[in-house]
C-alpha positions as CSV (number, residue, x, y, z in Angstrom):
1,X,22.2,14.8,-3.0
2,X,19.3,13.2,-5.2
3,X,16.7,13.8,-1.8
4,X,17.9,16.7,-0.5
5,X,14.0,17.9,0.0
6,X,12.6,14.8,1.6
7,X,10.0,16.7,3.0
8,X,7.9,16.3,-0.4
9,X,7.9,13.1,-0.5
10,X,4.9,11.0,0.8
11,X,5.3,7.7,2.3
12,X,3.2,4.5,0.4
13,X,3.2,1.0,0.7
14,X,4.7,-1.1,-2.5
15,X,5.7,-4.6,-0.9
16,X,7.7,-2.7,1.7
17,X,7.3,0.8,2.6
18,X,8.8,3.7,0.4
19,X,9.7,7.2,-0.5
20,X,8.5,8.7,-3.6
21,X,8.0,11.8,-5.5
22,X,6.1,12.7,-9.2
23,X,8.5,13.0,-11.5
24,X,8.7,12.7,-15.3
25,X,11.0,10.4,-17.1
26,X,13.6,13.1,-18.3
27,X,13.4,14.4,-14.6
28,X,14.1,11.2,-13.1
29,X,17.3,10.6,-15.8
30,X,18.5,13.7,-14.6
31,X,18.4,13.1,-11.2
32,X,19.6,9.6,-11.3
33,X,22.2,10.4,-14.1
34,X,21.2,7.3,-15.8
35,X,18.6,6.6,-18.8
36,X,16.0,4.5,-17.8
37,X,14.3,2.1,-20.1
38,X,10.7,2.9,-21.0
39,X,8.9,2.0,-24.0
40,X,5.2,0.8,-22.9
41,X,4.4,3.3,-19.9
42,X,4.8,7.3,-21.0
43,X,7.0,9.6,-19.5
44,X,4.8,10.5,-16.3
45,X,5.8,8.8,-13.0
46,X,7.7,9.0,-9.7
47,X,11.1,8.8,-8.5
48,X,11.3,6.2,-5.7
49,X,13.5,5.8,-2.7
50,X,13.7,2.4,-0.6
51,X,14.4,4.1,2.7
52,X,16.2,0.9,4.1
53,X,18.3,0.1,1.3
54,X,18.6,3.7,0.2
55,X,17.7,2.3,-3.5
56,X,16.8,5.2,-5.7
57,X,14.6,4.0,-9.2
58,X,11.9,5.5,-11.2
59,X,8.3,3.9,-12.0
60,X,6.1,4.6,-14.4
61,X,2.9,6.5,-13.1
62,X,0.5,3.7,-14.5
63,X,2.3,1.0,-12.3
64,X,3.1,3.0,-9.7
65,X,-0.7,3.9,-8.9
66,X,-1.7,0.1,-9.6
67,X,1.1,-1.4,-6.8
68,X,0.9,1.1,-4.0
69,X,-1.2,2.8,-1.5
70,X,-0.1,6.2,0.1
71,X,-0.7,6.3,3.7
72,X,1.1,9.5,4.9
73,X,-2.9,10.6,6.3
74,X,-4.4,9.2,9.0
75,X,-7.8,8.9,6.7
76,X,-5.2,6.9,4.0
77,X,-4.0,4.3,6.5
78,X,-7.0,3.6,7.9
79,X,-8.5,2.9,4.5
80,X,-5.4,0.8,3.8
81,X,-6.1,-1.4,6.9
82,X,-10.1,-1.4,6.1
83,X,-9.2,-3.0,3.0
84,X,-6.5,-5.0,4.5
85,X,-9.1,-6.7,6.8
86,X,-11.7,-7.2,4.0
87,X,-9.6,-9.3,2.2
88,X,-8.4,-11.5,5.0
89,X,-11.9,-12.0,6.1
90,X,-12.4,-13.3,2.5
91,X,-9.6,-14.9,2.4
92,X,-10.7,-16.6,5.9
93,X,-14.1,-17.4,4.9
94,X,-13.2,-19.2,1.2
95,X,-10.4,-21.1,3.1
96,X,-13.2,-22.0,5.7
97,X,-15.9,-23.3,3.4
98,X,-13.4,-25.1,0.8
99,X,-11.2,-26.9,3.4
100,X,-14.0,-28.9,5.0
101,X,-12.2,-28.2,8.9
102,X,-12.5,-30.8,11.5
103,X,-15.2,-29.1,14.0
104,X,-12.5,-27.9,16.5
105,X,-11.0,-26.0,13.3
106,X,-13.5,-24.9,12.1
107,X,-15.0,-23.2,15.5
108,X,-11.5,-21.6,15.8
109,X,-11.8,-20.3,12.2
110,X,-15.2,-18.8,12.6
111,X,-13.8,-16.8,15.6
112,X,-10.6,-15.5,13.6
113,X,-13.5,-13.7,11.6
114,X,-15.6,-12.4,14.2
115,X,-12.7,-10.9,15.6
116,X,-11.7,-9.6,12.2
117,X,-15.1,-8.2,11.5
118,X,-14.7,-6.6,14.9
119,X,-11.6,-5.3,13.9
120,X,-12.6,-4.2,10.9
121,X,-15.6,-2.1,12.0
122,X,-13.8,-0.4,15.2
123,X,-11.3,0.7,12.0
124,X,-14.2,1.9,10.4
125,X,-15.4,3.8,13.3
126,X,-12.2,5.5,14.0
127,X,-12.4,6.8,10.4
128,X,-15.7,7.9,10.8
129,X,-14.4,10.0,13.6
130,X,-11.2,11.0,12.0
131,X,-13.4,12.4,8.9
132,X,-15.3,14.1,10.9
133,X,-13.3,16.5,12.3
């Protein structure tokens, strides 16, 4: 079996949750007992694992570590959902001032991002804490 040491695998986020391990390219052939077509990236990288599906691929390391976020830690999920809430604030705050909201909407928008703020600094806190100890 390809993952028959799971238990190296960390968990990260790339449009769904998944397994992966660093592997190189030959590595990765092996393993799947496929070639894998690869002429821009260099042979560095990680074999992936779609735990739902049970889809087994390999990425190159330069994508890989520009589409995911590993959030096995504590410390790594809360920076995940840090960021996370920045960007819907943003998000919140251009919709806000480039929709022109009736009043009603726009009273309801503001308090979406007080509450996100809120959110977002209690996250904050906890890592703080979490950093801490």
């Amino acid at each position: 079996m390809i993952f028959s040491k799971l238990k190296k695998m960390k968990k990260y986020i790339y449009q769904r949750k998944i397994l992966a391990e660093p592997m190189s390219q030959s590595e990765a052939e092996a393993k799947l007992g496929k070639p894998i077509q690869n002429l821009l990236y260099g042979n560095q990288g990680y074999l992936v694992r779609d735990p739902k599906t049970k889809e087994t691929d390999w990425m190159p390391k330069t994508k890989f570590e520009e589409y995911t976020t590993q959030v096995d830690a504590p410390v790594e999920i809360l920076k995940h959902l840090i960021a996370k809430a920045d960007s819907e604030i943003e998000w919140l705050q251009k919709y806000t001032k480039n929709s022109h909201p009736i009043v009603d909407k726009r009273n309801r928008l503001y308090m979406a991002i007080r509450r996100l703020k809120t959110y977002r600094q209690d996250l904050d806190n906890i890592l703080q804490i979490t950093l801490m100890e």
